[in-house]
Structures are given as structure tokens and as C-alpha cells.
KEDO-535030 format. One record per residue (C-alpha): x, y, z; chain. Coordinates in pm, 1 decimal, padded with zeros to 6 digits. Layout:
<rs>
<r><east>X</east><north>Y</north><up>Z</up><timi>A</timi></r>
...
</rs>
This chain:
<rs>
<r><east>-00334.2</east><north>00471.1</north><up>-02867.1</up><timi>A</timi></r>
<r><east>-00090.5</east><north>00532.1</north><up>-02535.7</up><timi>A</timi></r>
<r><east>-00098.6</east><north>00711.7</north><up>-02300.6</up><timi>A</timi></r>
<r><east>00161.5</east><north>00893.8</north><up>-02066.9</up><timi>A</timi></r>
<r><east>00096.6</east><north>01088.9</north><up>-01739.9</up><timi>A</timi></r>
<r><east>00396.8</east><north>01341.9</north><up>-01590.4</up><timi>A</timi></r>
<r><east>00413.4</east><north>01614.9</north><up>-01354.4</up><timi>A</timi></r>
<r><east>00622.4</east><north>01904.9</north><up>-01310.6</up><timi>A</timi></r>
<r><east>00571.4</east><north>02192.7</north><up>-01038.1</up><timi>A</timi></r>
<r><east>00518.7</east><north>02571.1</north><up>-01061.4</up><timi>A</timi></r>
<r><east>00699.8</east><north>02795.4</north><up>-00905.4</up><timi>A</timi></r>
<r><east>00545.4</east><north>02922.5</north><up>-00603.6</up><timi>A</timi></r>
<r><east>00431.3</east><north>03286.7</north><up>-00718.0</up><timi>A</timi></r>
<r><east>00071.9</east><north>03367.6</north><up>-00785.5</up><timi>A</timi></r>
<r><east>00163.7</east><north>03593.9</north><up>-01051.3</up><timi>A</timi></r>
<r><east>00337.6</east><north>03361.6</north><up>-01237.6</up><timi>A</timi></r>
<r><east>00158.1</east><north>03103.3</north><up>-01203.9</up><timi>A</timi></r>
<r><east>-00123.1</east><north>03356.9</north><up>-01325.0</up><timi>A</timi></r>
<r><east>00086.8</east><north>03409.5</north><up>-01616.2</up><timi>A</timi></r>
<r><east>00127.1</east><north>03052.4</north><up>-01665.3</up><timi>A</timi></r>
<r><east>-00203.6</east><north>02921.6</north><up>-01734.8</up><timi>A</timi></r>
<r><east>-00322.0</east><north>03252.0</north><up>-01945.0</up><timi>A</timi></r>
<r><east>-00022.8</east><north>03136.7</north><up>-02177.4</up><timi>A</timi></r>
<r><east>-00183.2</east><north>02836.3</north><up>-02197.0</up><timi>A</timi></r>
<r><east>-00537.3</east><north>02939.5</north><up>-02266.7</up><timi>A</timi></r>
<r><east>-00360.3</east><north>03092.8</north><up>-02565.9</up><timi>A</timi></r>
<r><east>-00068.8</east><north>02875.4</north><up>-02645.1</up><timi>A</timi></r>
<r><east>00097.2</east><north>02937.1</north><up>-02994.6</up><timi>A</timi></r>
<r><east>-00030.0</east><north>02770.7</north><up>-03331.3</up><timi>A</timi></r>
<r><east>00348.5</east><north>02694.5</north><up>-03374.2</up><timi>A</timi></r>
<r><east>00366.2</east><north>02491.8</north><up>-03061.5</up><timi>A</timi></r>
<r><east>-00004.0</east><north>02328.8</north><up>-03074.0</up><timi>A</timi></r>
<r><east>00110.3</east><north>02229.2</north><up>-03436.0</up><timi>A</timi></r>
<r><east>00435.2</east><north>02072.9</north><up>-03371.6</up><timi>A</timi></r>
<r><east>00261.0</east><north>01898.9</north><up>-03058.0</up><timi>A</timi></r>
<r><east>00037.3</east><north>01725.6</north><up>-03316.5</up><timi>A</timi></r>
<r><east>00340.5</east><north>01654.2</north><up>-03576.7</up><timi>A</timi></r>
<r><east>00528.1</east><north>01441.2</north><up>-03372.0</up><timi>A</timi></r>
<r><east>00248.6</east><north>01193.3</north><up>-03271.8</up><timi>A</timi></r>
<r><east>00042.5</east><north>01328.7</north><up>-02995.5</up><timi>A</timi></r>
<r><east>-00307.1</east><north>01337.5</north><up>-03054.3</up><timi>A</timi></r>
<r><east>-00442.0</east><north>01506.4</north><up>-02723.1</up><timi>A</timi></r>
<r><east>-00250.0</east><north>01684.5</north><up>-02451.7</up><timi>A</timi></r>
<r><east>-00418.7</east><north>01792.2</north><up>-02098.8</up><timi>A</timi></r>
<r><east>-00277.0</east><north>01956.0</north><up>-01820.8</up><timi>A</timi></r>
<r><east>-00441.6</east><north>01994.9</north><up>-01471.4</up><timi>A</timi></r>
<r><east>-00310.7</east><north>02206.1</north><up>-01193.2</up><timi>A</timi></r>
<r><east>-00360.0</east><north>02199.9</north><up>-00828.4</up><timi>A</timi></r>
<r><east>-00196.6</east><north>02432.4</north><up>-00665.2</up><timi>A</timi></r>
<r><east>00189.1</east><north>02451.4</north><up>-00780.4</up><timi>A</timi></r>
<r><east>00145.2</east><north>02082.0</north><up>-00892.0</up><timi>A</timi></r>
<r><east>00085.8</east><north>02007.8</north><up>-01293.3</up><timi>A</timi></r>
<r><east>-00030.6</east><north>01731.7</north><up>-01427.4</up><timi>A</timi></r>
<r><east>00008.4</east><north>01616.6</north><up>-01802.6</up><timi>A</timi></r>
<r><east>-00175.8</east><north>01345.8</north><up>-01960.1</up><timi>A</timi></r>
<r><east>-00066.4</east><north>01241.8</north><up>-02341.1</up><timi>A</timi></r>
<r><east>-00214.2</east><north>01013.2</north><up>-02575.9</up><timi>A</timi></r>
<r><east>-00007.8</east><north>00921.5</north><up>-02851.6</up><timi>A</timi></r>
<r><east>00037.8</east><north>00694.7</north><up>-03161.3</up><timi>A</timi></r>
<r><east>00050.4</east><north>00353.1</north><up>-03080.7</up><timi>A</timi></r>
<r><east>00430.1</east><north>00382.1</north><up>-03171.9</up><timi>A</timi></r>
<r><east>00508.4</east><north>00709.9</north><up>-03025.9</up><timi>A</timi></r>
<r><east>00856.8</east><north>00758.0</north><up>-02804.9</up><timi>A</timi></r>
<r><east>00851.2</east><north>00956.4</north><up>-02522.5</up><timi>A</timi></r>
<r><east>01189.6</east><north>01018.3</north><up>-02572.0</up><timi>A</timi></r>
<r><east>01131.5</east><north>01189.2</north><up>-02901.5</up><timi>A</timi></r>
<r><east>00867.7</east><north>01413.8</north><up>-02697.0</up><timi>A</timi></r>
<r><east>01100.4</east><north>01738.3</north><up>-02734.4</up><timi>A</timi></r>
<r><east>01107.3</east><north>01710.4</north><up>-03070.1</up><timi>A</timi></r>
<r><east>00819.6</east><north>01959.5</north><up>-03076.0</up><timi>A</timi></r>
<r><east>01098.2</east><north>02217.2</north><up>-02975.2</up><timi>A</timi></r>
<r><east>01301.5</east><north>02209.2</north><up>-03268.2</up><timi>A</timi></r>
<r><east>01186.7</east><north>02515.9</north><up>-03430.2</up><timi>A</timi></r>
<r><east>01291.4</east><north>02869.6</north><up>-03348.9</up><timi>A</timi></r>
<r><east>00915.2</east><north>02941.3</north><up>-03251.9</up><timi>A</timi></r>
<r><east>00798.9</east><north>02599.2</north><up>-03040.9</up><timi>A</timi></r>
<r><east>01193.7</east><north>02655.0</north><up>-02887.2</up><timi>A</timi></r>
<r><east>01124.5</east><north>03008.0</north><up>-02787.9</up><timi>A</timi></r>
<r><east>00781.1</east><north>02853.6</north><up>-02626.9</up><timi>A</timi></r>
<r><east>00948.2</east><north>02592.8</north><up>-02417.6</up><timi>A</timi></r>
<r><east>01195.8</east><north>02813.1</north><up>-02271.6</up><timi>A</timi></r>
<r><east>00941.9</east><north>03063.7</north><up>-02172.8</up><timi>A</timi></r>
<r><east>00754.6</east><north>02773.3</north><up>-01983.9</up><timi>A</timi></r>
<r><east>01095.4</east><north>02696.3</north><up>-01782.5</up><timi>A</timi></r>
<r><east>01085.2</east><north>03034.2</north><up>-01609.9</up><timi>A</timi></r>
<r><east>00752.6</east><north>02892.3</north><up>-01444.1</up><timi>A</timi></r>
<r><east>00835.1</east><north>02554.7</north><up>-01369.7</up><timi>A</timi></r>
<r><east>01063.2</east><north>02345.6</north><up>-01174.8</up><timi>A</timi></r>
<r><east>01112.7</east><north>01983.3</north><up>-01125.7</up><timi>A</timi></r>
<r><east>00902.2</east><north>01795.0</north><up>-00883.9</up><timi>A</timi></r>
<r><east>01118.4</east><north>01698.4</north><up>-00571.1</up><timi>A</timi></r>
<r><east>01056.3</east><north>01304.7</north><up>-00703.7</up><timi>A</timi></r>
<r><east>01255.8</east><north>01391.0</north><up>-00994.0</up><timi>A</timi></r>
<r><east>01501.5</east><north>01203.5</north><up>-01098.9</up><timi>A</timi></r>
<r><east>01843.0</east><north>01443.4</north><up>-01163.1</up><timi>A</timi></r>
<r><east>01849.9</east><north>01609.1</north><up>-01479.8</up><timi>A</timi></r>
<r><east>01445.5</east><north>01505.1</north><up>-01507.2</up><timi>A</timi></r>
<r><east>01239.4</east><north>01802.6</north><up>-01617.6</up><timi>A</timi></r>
<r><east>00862.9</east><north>01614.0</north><up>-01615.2</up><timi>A</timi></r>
<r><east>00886.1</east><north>01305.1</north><up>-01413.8</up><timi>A</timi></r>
<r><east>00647.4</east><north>01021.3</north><up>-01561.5</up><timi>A</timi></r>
<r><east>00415.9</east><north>00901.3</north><up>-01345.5</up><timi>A</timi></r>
<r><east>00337.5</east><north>00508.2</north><up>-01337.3</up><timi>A</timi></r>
<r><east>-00011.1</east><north>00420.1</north><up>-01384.4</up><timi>A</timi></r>
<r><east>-00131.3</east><north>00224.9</north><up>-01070.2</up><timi>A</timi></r>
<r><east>-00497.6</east><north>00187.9</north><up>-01195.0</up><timi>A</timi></r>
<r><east>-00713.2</east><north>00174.6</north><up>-01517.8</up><timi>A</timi></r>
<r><east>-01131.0</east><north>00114.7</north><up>-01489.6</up><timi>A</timi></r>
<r><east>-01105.7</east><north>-00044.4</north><up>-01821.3</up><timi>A</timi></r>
<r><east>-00867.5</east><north>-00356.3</north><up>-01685.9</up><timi>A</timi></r>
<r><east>-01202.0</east><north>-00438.4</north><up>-01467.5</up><timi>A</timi></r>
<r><east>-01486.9</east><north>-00645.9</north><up>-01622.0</up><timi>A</timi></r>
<r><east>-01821.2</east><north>-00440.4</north><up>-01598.9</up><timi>A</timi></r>
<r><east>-02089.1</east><north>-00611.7</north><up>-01377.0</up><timi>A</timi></r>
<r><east>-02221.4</east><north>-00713.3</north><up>-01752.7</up><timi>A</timi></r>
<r><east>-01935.6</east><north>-00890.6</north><up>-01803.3</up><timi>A</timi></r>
<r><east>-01934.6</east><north>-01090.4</north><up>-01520.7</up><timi>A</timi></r>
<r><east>-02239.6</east><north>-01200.6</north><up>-01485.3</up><timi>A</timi></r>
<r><east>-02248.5</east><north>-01284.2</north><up>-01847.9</up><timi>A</timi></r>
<r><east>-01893.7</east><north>-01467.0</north><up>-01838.8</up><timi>A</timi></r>
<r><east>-02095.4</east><north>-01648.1</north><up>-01549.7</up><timi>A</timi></r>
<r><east>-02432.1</east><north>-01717.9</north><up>-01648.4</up><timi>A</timi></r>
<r><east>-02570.7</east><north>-02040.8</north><up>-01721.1</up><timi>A</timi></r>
<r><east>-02739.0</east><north>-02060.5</north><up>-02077.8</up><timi>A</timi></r>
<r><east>-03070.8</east><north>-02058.3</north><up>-01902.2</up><timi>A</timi></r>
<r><east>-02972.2</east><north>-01772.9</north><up>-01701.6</up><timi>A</timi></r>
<r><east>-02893.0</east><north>-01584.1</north><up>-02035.8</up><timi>A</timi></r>
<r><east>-03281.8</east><north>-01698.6</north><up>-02198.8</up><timi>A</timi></r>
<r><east>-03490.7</east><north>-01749.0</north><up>-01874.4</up><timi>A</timi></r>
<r><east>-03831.5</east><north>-01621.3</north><up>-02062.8</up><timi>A</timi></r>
<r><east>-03734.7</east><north>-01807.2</north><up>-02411.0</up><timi>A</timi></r>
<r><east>-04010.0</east><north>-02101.0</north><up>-02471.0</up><timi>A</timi></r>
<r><east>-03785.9</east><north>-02231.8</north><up>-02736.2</up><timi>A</timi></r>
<r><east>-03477.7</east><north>-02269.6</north><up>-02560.0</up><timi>A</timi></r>
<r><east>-03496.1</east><north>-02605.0</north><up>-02413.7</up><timi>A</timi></r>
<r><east>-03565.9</east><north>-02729.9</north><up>-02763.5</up><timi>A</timi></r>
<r><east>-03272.4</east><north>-02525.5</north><up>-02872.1</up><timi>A</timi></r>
<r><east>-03068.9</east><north>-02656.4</north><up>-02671.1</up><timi>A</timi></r>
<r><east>-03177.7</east><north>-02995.4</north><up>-02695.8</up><timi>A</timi></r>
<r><east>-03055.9</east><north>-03001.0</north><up>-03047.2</up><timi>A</timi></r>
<r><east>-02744.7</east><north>-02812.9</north><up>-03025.6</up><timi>A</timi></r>
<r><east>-02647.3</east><north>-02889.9</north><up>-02687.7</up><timi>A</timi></r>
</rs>
């Protein structure tokens, strides 16, 4: 599974931005369909304020690039061009960048668990302090 974070903006209009996220409660079977047919497997976006932020997990083999893809039928196309009257690119995008990717600066799961390090540093006796057989155990297959 992967996994790819972007952001875009909103434009700066309560109304639409009202708009906006009532389309999304009820977003199209067309476009929720095609989302899932070209590899992603969940899709979340956050707002704060006029900021989005999209996170995507994907096949193990999935292509950003092929990420409009979704918008090749009359239907999904009519959806993404309604969503472009709302938004506008960040002012980090690069030009002609609609979402800019964001990098990924931190992940809890590269970090050993407190588990994990004390068991990748425990003694054997630290691992069986109460086991009476252990110093015969390990006696024979020290």
C-alpha cells in the first residue's frame, strides 16, 4: 500500500466553500467509482480554513501521474471541473501544478516501540527473569 498527501486551497468565499464540502458529503457514484478503478483504495480530505488536505492510499504499483484518469468519463469529467470553480493552487505550487504533493517528513511506524527496544536490548535473562528452568536452558543451548 502507498500513500500520497497533496493540498490545494479554496477559494476564499464562505459560500463556496459551503458548497464545497456539501458536494462532498454527497459526491457522485460515478466519481467515487472511478476513484476506486484506477487503484486508490481510500481517499480523505481535511480542511482548515481555505487549506485542503488529501491523503491517498493506493496499490502498491499505483502512478500518481495516472491519478486523473478518474476524469475520463463524461460524468467523473463534469465532477472535476465543477471542483475547479472552488479551488485554486496553493501559492507553493509549482506552475501548471493543480494539487501540490506534499513530502512526508515523519512516519510513527519508522520508530521502534518501547517493546522493541527493550526487547532488541534485553539480555536473555532480562527476557525470563522468573523462569527456574532457564539457566538449565541455557546451559544446554547456550
Amino acid at each position: 500500500m502507498r500513500a500520497f498527501a497533496q493540498a490545494i486551497d479554496l477559494k476564499d468565499n464562505p459560500e463556496m466553500i459551503a458548497e464545497y464540502v456539501a458536494l462532498h458529503r454527497k459526491a457522485w457514484p460515478e466519481v467515487t467509482d472511478a476513484l476506486r478503478e484506477i487503484g486508490i483504495h481510500s481517499m480523505r480530505i481535511y480542511r482548515g480554513g481555505t487549506r485542503l488536505f488529501m491523503l491517498i492510499e493506493t496499490e502498491d504499483n499505483f502512478d500518481l501521474a495516472r491519478y486523473q484518469d478518474y476524469a475520463k468519463l463524461p460524468r467523473t469529467d463534469a465532477w472535476d471541473t465543477l471542483m475547479r470553480r472552488y479551488q485554486q493552487p496553493t501559492p507553493f505550487a509549482k506552475p501548471g501544478e493543480w494539487w501540490s504533493p506534499l513530502e512526508e517528513i515523519f512516519d510513527l511506524g519508522d520508530f521502534p516501540t518501547k517493546f522493541e527496544r527493550d526487547r532488541d536490548n534485553a539480555s536473555l535473562e532480562d527476557l525470563f527473569p522468573d523462569d527456574p528452568h532457564f539457566n538449565d536452558w541455557l546451559r544446554d543451548h547456550g
